[in-house]
N, C-alpha and C positions, 0 to 999 in steps of 0.2 A: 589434485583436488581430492579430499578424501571426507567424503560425506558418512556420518553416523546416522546408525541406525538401534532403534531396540525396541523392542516388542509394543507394540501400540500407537505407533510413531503411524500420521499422518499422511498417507499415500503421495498425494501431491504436493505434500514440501518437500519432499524426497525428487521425485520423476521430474518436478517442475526444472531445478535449479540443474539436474543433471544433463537434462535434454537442450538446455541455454546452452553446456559448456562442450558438449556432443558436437553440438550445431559450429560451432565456434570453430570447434577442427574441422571444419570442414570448409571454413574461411580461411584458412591459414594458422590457426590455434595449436598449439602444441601442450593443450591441458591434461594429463596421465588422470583419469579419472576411478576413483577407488570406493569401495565402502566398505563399512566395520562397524561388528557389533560387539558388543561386551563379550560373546563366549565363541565367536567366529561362527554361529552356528546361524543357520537363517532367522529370519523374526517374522511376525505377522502381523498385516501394517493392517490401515483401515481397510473397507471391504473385502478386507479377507483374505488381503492378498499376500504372498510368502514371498519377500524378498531374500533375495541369496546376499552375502557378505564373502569379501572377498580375504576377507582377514579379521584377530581377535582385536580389540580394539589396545590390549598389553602391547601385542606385536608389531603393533606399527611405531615405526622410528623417525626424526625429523632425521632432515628438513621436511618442512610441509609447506606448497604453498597460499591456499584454502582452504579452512575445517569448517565446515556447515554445520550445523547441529539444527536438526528438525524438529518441529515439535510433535504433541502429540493430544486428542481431547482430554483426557487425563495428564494433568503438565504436575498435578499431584503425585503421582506414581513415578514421573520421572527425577523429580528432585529428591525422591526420598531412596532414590538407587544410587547411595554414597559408591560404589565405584565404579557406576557410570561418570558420576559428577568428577571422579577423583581423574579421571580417562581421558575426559574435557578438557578439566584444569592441566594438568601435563602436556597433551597434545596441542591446546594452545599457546602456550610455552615456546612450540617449536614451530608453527605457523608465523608466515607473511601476515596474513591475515585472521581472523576467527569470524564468521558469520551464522546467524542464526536464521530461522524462519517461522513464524507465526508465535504459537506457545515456545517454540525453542527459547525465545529469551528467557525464561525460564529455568532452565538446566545451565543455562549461562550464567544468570545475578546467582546461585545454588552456588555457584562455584567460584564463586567471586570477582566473576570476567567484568561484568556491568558495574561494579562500585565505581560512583562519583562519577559516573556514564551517564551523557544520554540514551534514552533507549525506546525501541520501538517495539509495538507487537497486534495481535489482532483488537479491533476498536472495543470487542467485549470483552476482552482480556485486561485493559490497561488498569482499569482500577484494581484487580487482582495482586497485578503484578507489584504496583507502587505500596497496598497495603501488605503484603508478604515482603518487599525488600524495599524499606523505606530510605533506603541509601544508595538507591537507582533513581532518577530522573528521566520519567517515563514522558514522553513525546504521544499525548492520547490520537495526534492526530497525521502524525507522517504515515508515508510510504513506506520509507526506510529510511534509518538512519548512519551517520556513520558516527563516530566519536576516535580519533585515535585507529587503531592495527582494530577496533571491532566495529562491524556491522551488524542491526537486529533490522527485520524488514516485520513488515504487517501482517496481516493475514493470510495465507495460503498462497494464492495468486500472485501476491506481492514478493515474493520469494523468485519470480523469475523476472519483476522487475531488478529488483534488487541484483539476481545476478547477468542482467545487460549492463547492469551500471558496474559490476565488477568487469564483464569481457570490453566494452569502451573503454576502462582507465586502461587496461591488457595491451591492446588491439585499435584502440581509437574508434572513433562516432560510426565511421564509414561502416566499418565491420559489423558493429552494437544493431546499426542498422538494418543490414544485410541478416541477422539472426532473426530480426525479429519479422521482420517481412516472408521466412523462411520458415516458421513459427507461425506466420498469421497474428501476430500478436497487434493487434489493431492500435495502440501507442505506447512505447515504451515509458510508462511517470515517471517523473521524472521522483528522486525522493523526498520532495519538499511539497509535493503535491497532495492534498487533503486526500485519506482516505473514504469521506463521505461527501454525497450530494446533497444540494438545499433537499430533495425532495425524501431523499434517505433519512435523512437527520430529524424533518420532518415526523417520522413516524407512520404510525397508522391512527389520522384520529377516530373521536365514537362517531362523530356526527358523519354520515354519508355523502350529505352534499358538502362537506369541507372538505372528503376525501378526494370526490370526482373532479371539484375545482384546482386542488393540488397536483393530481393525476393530467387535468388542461393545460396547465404553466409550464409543466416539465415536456410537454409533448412539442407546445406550441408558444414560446417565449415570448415571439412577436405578436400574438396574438390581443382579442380587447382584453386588457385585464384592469380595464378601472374600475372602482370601487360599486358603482352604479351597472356596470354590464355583471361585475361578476354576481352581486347581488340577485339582480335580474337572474341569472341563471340557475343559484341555488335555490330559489323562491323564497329567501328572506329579507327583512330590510336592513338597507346598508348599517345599520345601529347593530343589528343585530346579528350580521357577521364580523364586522367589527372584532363586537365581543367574541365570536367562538376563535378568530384569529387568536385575541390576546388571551383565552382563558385555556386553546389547547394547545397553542405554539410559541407562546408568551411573545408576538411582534405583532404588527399591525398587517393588515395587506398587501399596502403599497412598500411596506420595509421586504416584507417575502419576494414579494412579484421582481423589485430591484435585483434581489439575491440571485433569484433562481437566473434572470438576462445575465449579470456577473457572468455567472456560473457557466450557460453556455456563451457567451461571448469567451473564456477562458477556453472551452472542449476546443470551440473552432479555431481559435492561433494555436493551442497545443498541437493540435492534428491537422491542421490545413495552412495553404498559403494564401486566401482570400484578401482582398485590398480592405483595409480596416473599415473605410465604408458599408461595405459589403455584408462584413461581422454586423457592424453595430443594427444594419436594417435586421437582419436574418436573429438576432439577438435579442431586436423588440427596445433599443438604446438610440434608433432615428438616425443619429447622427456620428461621422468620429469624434469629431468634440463631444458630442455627451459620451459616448465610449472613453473617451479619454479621464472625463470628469468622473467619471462611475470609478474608472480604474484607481485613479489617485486618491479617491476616497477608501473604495474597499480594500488595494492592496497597495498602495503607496509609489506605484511602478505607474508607465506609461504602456498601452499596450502594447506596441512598440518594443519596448525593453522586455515584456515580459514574454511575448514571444523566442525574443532572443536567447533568453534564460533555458526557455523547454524547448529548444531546439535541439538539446543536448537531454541524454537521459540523468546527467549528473544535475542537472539544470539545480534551483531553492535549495 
């Protein structure tokens, strides 16, 4: 696995993805783990830190069987360094695979990896990306995606889901597992898994008491959220939360309240094995039949099936 590097490159899309494949040999993994930069000379990632390169990024020769390309907050600088981009395009060439992480997609579509790709990247990144290479099809809301010999993951963080889903296809589930529980990695997302929550997406609104009732839902799903308790508790009348629902988050209340139960009903079968009953009381859904109804509405699955889906980190 030979991960790139170069001068302003993003600390933890670097460490994240290396520390996965680390961990990996240490399950039975036989990954040769490398890095390169453009002039073999160290570079200086975010906070400051000086990573060493173990070779020029010329001198490395395939076969390869993972090129990582990290990003960096400046994804400007990095596409306009034509023989980094030219270093890329070559060594992917010789690569099993190519993957990127966060802005990395970036130095990828630059080089023309992503054409007529789908592709993933950080959620404030996506419209960037799609308006600079409008011959990429950006995915504003995966994990990580795959298309073909390339993978792009999301933001930061999402670069070591991305590579459990590379050491499970390697290695199988049992291993992908054994890493990330080694890791602490409290669930591996699968890459079909939205990178935001009802309550992120959400925002910050002006109004304070829409904020703290937002901040209630996420805490406490099962909780009273009817139109008249929630009311009651901002000190407005029901008409008139109404309106701030539809004027700051364009849905209704009881459309949100729905979302956010979704939402955790989905955390707890991602992450647990609780009897669907269970979910749906603890979710604030009463019943599994209404759990069930919710599900076939919002995601077209049983939940049931969808658990079985994220059982795997390849799961969506």
């Amino acid at each position: 696995m030979l991960m790139v590097l170069y001068d302003g490159v993003r600390l933890l899309d670097v460490t994240g993805p290396l520390e996965v494949f680390a961990v990996a040999n240490e399950y039975g993994g036989r990954y040769r783990l490398r890095t390169a930069s453009p002039s073999g000379a160290d570079v200086r990632a975010t906070a400051g830190l000086r990573l060493g390169a173990d070779a020029a990024l010329a001198d490395v020769a395939g076969p390869l069987g993972t090129l990582v390309v990290p990003g960096a907050p400046d994804w400007a600088a990095s596409i306009a360094d034509r023989a980094l981009l030219e270093q890329v395009r070559r060594l992917a060439g010789a690569a099993r695979r190519t993957a990127s992480v966060c802005a990395g997609a970036f130095p990828l579509a630059a080089a023309g990896l992503l054409d007529g790709r789908r592709a993933a990247t950080h959620w404030s990144l996506t419209g960037e990306l799609a308006r600079a290479f409008p011959g990429v099809d950006v995915d504003p809301d995966a994990i990580f995606v795959r298309d073909g010999r390339v993978f792009t993951s999301a933001g930061i963080t999402a670069g070591i889901d991305l590579s459990l889903s590379l050491v499970e296809h390697d290695l199988g589930a049992e291993t992908a597992r054994l890493v990330a529980k080694h890791l602490v990695v409290f669930m591996a997302r699968p890459g079909g898994q939205s990178q935001f929550s009802v309550r992120l997406g959400a925002g910050r609104p002006r109004h304070e008491p829409l904020r703290r009732l937002l901040d209630a839902i996420a805490e406490d799903p099962a909780g009273d959220h009817t139109l008249a308790a929630m009311a009651g508790r901002a000190g407005v009348s029901a008409r008139h939360l109404t309106r701030l629902f539809r004027d700051e988050l364009d849905t209704t209340p009881a459309a949100y309240v729905a979302r956010a139960r979704v939402e955790a009903a989905r955390t707890m079968l991602e992450g647990g094995t609780d009897p669907l009953d269970v979910v749906a009381r603890r979710a604030g859904l009463g019943s599994a039949e209404t759990l069930r109804r919710a599900f076939a509405a919002a995601l077209g699955v049983t939940p049931a099936a969808y658990r079985a889906r994220f059982a795997s980190t390849r799961g969506g």
